[in-house]
Predicted model as a PDB file, atoms N, CA, C, CB and O in Angstrom, pLDDT in the B-factor column:
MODEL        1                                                                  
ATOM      1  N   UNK A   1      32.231 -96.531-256.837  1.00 86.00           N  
ATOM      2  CA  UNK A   1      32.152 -97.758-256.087  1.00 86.00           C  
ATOM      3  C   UNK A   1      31.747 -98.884-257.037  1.00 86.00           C  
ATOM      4  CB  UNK A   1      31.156 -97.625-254.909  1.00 86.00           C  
ATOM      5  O   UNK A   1      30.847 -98.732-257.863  1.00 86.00           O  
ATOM      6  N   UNK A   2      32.443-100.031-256.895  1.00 93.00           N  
ATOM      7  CA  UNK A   2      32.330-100.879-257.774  1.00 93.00           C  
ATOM      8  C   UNK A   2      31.046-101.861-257.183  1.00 93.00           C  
ATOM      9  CB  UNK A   2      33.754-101.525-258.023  1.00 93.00           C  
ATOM     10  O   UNK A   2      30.859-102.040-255.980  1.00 93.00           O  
ATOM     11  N   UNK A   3      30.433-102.297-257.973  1.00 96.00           N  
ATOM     12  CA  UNK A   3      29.540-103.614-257.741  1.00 96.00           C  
ATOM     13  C   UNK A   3      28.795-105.030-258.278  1.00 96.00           C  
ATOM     14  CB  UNK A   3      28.833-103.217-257.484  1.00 96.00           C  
ATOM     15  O   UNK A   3      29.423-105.508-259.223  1.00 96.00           O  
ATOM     16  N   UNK A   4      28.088-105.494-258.053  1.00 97.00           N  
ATOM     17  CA  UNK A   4      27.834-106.768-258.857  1.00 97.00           C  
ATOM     18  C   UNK A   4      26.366-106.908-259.076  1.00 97.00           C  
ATOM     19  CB  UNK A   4      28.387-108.072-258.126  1.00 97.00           C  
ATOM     20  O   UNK A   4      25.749-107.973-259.109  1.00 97.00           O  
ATOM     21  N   UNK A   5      25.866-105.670-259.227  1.00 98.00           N  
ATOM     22  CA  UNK A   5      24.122-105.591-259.644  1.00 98.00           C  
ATOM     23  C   UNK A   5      24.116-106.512-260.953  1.00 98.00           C  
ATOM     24  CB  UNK A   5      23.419-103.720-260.109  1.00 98.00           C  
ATOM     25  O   UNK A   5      23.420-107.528-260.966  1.00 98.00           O  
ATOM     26  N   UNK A   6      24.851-106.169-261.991  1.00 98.00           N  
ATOM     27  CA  UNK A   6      24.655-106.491-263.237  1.00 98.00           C  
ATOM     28  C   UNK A   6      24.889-108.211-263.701  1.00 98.00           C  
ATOM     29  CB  UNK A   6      25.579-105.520-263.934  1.00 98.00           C  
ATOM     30  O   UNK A   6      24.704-108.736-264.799  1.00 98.00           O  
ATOM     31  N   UNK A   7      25.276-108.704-262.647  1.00 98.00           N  
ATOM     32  CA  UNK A   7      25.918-109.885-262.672  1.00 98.00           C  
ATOM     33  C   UNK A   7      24.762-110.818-261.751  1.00 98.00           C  
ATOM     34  CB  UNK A   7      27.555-109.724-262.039  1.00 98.00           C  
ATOM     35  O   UNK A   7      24.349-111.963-261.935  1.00 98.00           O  
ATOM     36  N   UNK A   8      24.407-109.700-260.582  1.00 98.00           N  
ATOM     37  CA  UNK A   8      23.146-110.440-259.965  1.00 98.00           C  
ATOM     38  C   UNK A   8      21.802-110.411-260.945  1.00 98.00           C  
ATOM     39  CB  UNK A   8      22.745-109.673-258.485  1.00 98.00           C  
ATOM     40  O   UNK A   8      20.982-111.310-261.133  1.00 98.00           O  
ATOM     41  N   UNK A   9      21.834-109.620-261.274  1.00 98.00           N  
ATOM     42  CA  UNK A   9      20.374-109.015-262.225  1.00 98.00           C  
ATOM     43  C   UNK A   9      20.563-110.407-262.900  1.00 98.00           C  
ATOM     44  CB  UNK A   9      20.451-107.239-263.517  1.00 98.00           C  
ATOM     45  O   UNK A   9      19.709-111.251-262.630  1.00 98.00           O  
ATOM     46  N   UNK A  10      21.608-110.763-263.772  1.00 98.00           N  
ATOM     47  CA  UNK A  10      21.762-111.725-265.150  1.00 98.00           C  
ATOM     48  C   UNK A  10      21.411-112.948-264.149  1.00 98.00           C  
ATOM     49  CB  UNK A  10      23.583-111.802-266.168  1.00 98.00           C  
ATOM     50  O   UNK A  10      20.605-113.546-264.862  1.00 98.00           O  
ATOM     51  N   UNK A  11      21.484-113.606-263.116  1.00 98.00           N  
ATOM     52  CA  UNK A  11      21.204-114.532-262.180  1.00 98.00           C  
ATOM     53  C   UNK A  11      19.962-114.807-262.550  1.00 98.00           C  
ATOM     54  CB  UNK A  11      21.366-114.172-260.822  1.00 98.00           C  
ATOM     55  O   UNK A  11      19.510-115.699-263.268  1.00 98.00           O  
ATOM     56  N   UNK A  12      19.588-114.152-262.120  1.00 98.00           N  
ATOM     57  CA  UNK A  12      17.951-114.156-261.984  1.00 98.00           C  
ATOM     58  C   UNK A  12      17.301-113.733-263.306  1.00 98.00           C  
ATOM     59  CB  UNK A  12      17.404-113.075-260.787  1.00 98.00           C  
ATOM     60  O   UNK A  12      16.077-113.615-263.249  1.00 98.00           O  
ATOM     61  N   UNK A  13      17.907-113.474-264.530  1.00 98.00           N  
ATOM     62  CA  UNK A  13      17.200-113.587-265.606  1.00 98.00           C  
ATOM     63  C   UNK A  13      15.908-112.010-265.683  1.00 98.00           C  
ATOM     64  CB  UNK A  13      16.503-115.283-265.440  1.00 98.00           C  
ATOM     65  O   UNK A  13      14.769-111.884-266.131  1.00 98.00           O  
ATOM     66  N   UNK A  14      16.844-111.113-265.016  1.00 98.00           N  
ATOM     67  CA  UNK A  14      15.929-110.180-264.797  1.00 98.00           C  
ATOM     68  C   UNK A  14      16.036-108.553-265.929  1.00 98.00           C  
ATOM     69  CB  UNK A  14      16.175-109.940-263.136  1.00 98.00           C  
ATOM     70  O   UNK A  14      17.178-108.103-265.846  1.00 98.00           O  
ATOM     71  N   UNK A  15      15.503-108.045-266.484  1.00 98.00           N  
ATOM     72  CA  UNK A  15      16.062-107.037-266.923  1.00 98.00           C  
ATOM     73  C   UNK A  15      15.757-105.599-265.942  1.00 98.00           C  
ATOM     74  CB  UNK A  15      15.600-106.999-268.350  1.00 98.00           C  
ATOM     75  O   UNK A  15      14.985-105.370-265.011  1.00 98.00           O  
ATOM     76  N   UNK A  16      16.846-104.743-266.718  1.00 98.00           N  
ATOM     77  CA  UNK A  16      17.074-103.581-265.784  1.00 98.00           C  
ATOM     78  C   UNK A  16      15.738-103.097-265.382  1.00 98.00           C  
ATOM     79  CB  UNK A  16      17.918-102.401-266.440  1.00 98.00           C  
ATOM     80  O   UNK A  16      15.853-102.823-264.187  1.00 98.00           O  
ATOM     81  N   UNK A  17      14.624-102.871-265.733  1.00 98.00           N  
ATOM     82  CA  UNK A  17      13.419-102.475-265.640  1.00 98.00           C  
ATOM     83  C   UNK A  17      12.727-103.179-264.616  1.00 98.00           C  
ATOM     84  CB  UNK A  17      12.834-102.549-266.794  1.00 98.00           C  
ATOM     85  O   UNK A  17      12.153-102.731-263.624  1.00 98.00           O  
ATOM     86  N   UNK A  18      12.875-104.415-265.030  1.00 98.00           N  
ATOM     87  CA  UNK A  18      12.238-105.683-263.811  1.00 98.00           C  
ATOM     88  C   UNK A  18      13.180-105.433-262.319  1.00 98.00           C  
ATOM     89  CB  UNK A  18      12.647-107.761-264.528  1.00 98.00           C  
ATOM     90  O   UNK A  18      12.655-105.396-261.207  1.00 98.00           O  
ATOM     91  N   UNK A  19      14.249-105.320-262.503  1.00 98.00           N  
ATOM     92  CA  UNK A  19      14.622-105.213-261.252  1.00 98.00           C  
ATOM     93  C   UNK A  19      14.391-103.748-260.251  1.00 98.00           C  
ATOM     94  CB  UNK A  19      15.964-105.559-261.414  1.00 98.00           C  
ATOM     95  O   UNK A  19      14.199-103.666-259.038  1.00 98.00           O  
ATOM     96  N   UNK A  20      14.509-102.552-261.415  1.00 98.00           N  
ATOM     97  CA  UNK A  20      14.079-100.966-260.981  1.00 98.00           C  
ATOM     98  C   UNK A  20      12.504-101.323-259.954  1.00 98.00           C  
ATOM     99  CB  UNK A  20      13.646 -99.731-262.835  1.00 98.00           C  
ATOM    100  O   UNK A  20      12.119-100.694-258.969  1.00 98.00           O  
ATOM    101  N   UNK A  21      11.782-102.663-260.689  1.00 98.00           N  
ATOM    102  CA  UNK A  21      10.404-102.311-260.396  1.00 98.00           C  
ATOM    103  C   UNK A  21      10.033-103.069-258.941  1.00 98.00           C  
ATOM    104  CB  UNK A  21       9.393-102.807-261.700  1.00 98.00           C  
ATOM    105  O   UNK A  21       9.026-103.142-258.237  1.00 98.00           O  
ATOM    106  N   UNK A  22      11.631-103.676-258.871  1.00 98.00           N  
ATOM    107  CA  UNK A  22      11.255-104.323-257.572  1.00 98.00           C  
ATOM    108  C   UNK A  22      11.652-103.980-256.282  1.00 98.00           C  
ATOM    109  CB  UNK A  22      11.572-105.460-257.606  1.00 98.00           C  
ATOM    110  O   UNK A  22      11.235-104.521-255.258  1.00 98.00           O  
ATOM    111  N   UNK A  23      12.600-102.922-256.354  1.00 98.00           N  
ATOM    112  CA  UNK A  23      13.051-102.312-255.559  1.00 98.00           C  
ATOM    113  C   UNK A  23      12.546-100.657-255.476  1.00 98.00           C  
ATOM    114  CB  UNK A  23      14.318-102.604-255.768  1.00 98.00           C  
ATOM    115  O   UNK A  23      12.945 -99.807-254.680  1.00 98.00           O  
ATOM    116  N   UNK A  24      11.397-100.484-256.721  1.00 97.00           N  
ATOM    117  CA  UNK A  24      11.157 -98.948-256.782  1.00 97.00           C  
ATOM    118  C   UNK A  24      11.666 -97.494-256.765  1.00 97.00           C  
ATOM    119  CB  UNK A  24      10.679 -98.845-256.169  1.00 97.00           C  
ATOM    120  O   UNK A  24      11.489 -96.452-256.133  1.00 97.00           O  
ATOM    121  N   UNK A  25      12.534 -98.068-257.993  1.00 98.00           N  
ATOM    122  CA  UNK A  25      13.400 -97.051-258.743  1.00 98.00           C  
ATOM    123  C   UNK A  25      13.469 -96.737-260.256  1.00 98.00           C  
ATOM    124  CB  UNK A  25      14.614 -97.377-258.468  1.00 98.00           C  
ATOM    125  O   UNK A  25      12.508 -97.382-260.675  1.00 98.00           O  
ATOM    126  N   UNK A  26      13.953 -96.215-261.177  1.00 98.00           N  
ATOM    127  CA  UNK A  26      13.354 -96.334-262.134  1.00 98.00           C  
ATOM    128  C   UNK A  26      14.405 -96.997-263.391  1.00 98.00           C  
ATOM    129  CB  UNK A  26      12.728 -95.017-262.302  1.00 98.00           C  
ATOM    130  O   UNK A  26      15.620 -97.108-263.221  1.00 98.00           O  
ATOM    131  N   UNK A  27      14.019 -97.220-264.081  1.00 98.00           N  
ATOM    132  CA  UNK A  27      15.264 -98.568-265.163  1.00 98.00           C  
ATOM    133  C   UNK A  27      16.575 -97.057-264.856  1.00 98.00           C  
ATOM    134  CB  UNK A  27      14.550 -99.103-268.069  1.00 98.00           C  
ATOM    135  O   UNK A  27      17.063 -97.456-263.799  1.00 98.00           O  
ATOM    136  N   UNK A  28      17.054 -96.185-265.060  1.00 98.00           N  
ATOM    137  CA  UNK A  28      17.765 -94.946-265.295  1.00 98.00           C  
ATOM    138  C   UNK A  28      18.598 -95.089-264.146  1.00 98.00           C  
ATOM    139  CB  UNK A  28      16.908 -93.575-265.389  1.00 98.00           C  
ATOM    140  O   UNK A  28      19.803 -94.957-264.360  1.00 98.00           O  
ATOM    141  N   UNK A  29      18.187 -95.360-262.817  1.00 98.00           N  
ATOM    142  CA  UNK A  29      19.074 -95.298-261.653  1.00 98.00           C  
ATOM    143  C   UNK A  29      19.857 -97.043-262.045  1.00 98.00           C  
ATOM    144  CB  UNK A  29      17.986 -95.052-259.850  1.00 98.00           C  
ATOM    145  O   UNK A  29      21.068 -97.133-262.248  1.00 98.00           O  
ATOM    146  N   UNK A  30      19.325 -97.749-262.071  1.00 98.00           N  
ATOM    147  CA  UNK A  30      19.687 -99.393-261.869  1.00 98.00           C  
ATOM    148  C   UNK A  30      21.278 -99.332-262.986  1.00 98.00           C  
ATOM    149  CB  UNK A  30      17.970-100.782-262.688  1.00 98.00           C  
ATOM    150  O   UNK A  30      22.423 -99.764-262.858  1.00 98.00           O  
ATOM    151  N   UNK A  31      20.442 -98.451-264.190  1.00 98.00           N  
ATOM    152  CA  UNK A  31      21.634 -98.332-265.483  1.00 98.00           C  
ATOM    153  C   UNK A  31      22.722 -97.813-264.943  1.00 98.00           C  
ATOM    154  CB  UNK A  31      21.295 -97.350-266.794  1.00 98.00           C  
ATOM    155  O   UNK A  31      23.803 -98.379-265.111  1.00 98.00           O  
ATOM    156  N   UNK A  32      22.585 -96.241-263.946  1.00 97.00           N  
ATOM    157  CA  UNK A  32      23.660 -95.473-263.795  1.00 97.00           C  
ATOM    158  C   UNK A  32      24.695 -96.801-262.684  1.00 97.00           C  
ATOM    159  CB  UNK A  32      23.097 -93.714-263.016  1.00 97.00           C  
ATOM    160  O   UNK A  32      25.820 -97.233-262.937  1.00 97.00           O  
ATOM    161  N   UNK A  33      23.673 -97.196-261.314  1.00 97.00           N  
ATOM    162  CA  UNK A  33      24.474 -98.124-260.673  1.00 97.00           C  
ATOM    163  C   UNK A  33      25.395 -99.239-261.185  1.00 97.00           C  
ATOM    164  CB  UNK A  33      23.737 -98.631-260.008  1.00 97.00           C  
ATOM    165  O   UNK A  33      26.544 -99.473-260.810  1.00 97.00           O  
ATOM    166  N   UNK A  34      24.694 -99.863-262.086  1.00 97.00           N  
ATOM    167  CA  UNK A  34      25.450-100.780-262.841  1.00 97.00           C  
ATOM    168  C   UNK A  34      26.975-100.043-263.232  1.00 97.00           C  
ATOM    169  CB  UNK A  34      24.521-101.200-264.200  1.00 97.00           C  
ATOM    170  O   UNK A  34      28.032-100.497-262.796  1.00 97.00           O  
ATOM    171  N   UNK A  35      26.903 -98.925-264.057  1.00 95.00           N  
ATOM    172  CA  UNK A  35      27.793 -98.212-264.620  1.00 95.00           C  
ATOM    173  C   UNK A  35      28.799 -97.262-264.015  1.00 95.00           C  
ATOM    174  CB  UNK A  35      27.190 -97.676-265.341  1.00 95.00           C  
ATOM    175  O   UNK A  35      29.532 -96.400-264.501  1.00 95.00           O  
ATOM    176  N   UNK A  36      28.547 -97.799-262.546  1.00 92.00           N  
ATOM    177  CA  UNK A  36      29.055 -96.969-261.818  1.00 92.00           C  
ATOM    178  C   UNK A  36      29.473 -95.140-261.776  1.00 92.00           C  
ATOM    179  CB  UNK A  36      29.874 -97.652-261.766  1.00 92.00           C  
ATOM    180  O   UNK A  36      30.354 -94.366-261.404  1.00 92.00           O  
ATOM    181  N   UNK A  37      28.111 -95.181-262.459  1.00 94.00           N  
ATOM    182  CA  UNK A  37      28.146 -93.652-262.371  1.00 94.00           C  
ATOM    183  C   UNK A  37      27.450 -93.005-261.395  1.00 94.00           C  
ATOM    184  CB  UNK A  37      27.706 -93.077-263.482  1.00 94.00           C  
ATOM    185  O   UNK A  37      27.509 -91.776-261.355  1.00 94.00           O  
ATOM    186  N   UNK A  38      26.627 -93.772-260.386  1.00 93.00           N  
ATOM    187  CA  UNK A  38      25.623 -93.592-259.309  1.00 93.00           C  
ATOM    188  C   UNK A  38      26.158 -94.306-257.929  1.00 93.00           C  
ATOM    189  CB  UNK A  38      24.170 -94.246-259.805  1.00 93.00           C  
ATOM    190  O   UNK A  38      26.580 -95.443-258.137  1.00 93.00           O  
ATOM    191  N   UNK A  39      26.215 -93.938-256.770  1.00 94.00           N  
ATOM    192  CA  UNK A  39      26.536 -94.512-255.415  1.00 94.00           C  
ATOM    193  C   UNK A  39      24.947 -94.518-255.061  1.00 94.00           C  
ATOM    194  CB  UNK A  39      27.691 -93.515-254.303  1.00 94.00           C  
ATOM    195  O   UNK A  39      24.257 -93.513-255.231  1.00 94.00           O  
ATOM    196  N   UNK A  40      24.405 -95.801-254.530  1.00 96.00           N  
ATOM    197  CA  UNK A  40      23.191 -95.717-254.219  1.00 96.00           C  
ATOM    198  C   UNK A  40      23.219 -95.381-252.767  1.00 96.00           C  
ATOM    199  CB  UNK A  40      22.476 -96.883-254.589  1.00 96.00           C  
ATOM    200  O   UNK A  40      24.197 -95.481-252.026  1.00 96.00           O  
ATOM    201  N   UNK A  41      21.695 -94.859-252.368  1.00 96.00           N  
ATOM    202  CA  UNK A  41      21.371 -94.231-251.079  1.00 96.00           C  
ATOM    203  C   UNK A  41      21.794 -95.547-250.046  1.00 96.00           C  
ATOM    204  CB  UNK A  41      19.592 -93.677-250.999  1.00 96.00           C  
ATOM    205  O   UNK A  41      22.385 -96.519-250.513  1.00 96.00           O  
ATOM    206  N   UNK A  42      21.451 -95.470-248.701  1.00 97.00           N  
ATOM    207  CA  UNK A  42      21.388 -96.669-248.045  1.00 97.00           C  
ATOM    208  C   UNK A  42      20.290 -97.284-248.226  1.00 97.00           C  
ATOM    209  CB  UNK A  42      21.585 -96.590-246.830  1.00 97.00           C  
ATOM    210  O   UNK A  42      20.433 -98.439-248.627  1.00 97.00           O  
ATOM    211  N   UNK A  43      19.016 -96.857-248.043  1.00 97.00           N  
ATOM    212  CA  UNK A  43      17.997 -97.089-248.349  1.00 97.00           C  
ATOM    213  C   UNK A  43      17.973 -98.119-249.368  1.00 97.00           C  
ATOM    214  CB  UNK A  43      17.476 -96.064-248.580  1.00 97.00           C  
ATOM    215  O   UNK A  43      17.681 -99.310-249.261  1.00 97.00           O  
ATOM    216  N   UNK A  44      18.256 -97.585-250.162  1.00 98.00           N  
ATOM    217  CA  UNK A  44      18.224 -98.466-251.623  1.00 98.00           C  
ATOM    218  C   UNK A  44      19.368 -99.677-251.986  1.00 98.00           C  
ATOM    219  CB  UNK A  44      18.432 -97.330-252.867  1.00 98.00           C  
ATOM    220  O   UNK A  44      19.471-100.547-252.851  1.00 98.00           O  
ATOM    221  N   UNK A  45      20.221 -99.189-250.737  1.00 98.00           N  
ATOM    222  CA  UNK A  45      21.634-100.342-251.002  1.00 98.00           C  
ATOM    223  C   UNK A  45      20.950-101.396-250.102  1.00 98.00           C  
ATOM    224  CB  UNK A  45      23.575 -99.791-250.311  1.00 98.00           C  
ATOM    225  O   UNK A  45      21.173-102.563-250.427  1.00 98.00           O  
ATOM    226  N   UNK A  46      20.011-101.154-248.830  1.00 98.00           N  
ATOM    227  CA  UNK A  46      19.454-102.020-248.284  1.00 98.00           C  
ATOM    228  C   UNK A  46      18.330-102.542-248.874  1.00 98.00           C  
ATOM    229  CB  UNK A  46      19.282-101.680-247.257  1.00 98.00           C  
ATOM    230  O   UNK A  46      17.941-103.606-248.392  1.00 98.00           O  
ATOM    231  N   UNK A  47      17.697-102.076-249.796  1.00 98.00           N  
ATOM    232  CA  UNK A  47      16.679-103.369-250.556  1.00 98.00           C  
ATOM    233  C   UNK A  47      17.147-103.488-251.232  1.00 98.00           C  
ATOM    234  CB  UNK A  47      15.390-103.431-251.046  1.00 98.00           C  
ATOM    235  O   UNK A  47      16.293-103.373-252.111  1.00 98.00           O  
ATOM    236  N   UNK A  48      18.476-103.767-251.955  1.00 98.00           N  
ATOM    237  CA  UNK A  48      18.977-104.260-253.256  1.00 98.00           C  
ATOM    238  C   UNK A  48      19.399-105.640-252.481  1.00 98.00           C  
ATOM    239  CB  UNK A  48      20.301-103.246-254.131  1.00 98.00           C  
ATOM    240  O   UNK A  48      19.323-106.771-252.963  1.00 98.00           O  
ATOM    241  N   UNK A  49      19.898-105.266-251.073  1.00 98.00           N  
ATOM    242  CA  UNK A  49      20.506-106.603-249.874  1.00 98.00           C  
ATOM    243  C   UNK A  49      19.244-107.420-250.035  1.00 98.00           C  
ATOM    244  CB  UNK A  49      20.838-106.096-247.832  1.00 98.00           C  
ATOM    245  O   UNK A  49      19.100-108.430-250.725  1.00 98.00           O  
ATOM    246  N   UNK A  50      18.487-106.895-249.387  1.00 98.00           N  
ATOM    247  CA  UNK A  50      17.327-108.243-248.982  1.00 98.00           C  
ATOM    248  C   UNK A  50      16.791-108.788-250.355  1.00 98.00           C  
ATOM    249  CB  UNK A  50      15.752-107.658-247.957  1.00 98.00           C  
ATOM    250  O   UNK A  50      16.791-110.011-250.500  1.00 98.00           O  
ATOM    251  N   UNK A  51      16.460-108.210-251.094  1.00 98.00           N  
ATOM    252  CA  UNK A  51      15.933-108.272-252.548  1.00 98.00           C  
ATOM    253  C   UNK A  51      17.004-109.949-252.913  1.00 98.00           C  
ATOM    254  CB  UNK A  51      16.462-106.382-253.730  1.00 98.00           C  
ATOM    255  O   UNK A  51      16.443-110.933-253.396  1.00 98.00           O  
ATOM    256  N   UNK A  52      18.274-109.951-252.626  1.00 98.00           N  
ATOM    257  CA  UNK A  52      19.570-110.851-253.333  1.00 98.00           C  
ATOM    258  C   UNK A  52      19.602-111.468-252.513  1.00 98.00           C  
ATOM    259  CB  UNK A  52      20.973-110.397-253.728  1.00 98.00           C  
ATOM    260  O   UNK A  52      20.031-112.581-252.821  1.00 98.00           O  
ATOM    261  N   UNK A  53      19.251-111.321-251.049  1.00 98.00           N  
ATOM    262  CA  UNK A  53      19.040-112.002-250.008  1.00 98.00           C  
ATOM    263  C   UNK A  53      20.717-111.560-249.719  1.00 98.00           C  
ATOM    264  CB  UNK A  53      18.396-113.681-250.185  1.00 98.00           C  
ATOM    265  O   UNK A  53      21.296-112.637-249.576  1.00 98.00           O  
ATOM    266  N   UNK A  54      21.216-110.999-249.647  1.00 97.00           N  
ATOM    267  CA  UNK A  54      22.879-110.725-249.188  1.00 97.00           C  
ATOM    268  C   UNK A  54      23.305-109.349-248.334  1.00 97.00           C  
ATOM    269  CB  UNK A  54      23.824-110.601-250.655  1.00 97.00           C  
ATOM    270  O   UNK A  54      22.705-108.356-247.922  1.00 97.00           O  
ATOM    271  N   UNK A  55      24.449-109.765-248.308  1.00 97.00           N  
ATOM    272  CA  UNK A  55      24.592-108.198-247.138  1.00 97.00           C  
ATOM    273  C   UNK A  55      25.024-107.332-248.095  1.00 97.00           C  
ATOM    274  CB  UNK A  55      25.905-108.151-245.634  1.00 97.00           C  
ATOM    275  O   UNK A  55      25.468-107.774-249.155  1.00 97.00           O  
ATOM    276  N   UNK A  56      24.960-106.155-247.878  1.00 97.00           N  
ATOM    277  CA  UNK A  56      25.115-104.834-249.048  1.00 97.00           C  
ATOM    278  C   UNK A  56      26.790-104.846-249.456  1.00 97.00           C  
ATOM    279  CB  UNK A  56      24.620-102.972-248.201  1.00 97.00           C  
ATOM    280  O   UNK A  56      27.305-104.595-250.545  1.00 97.00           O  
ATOM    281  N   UNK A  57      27.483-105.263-248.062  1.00 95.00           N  
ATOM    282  CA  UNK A  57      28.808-105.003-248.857  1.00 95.00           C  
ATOM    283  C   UNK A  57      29.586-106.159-249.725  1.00 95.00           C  
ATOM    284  CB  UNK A  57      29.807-104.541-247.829  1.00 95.00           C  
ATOM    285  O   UNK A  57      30.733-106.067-250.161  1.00 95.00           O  
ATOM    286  N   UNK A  58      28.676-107.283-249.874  1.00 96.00           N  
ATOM    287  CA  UNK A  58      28.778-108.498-250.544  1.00 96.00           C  
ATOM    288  C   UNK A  58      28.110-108.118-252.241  1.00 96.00           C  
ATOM    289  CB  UNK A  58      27.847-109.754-249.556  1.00 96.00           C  
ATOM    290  O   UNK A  58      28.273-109.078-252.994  1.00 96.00           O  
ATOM    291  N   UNK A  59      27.490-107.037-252.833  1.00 97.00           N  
ATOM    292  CA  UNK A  59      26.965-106.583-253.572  1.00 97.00           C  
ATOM    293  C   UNK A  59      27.758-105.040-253.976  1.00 97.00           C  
ATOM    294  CB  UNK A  59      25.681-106.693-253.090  1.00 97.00           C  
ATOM    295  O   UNK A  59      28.060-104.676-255.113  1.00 97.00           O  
ATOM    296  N   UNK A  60      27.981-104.286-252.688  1.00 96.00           N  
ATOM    297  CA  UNK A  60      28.523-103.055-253.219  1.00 96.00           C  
ATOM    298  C   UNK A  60      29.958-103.191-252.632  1.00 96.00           C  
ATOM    299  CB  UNK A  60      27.677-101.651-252.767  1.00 96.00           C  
ATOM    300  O   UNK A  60      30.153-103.535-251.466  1.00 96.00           O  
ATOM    301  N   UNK A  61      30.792-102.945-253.378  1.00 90.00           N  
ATOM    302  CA  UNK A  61      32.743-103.162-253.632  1.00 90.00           C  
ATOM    303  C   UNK A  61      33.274-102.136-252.777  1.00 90.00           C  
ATOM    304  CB  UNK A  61      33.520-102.789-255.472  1.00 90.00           C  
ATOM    305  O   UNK A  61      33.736-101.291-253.543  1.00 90.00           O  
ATOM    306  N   UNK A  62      33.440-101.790-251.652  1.00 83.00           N  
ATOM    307  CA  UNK A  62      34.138 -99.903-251.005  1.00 83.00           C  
ATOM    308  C   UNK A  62      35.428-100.283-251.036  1.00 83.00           C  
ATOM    309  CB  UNK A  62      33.728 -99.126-249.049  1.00 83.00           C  
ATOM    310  O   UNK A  62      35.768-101.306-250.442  1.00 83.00           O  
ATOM    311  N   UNK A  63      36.565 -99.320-251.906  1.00 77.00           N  
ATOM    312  CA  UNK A  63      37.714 -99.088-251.807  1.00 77.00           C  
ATOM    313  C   UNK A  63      38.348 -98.196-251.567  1.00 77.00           C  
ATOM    314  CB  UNK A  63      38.042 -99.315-252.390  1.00 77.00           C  
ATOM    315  O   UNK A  63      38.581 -97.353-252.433  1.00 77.00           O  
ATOM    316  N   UNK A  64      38.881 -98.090-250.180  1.00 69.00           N  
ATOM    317  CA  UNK A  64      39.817 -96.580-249.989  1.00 69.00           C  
ATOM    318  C   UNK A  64      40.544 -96.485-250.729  1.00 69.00           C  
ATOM    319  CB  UNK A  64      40.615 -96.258-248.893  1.00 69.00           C  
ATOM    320  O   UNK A  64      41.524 -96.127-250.075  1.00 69.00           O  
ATOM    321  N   UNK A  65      40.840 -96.544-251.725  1.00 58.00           N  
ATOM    322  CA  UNK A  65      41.885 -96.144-252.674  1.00 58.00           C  
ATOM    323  C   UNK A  65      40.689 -95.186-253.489  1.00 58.00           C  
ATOM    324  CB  UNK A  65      42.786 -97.592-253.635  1.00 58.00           C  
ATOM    325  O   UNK A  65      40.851 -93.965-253.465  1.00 58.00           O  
ATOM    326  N   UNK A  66      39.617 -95.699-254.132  1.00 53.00           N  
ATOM    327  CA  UNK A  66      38.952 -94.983-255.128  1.00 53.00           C  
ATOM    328  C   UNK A  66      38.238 -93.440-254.141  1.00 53.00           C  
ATOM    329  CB  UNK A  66      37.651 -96.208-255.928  1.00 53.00           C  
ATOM    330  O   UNK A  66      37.640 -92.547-254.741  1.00 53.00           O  
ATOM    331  N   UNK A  67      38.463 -93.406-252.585  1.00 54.00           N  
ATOM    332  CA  UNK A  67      38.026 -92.289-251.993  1.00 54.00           C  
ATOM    333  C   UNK A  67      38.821 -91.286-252.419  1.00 54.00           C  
ATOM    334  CB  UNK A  67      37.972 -92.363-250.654  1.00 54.00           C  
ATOM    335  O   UNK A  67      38.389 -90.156-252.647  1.00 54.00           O  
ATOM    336  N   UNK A  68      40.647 -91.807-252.622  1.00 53.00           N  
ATOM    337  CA  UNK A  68      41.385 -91.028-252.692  1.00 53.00           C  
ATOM    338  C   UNK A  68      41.129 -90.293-254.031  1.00 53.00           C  
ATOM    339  CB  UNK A  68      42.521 -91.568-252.440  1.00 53.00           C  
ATOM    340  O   UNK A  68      41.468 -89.116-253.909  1.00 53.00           O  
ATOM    341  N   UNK A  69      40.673 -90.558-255.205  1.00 50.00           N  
ATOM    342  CA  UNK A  69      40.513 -89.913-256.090  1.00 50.00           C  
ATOM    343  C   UNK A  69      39.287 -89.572-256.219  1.00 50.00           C  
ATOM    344  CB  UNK A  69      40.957 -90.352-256.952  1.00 50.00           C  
ATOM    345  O   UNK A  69      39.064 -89.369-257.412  1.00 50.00           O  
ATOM    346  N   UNK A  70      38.183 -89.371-255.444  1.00 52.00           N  
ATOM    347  CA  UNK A  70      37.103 -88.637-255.773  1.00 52.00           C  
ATOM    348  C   UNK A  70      36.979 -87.042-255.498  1.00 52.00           C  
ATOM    349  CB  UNK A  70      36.134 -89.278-255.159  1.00 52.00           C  
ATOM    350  O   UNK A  70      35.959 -86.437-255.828  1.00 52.00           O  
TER     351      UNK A  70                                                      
ENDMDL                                                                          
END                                                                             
């Protein structure tokens, strides 16, 4: 799933660590999300929302096409 953490993070002048610490996760998850090697929980897709002040799917990208190849 594609998204725009890394692009929000740079907004706000934040590094991966600073942002892990604000949502209470650790710099390792924020890296994998960025890199789209991680689908985050809801939980965590919902304080990444309020955190940006945005709705989750304005932040996280869902494409039925990329279901088809998982």
């Amino acid at each position: 799933m594609k998204n725009r953490l890394e692009e929000l993070r740079a907004e706000q002048h934040w590094t991966q660590q600073e942002l892990a610490d604000r949502v209470e996760v650790s710099r390792q998850t924020i890296n994998s999300l960025e890199g789209g090697r991680y689908n985050p929980s809801i939980l965590l897709a919902f304080r990444l929302a309020r955190l940006f002040k945005m709705q989750v799917e304005d932040i996280f990208i869902y494409s039925e096409e990329e279901e088809k190849y998982e």
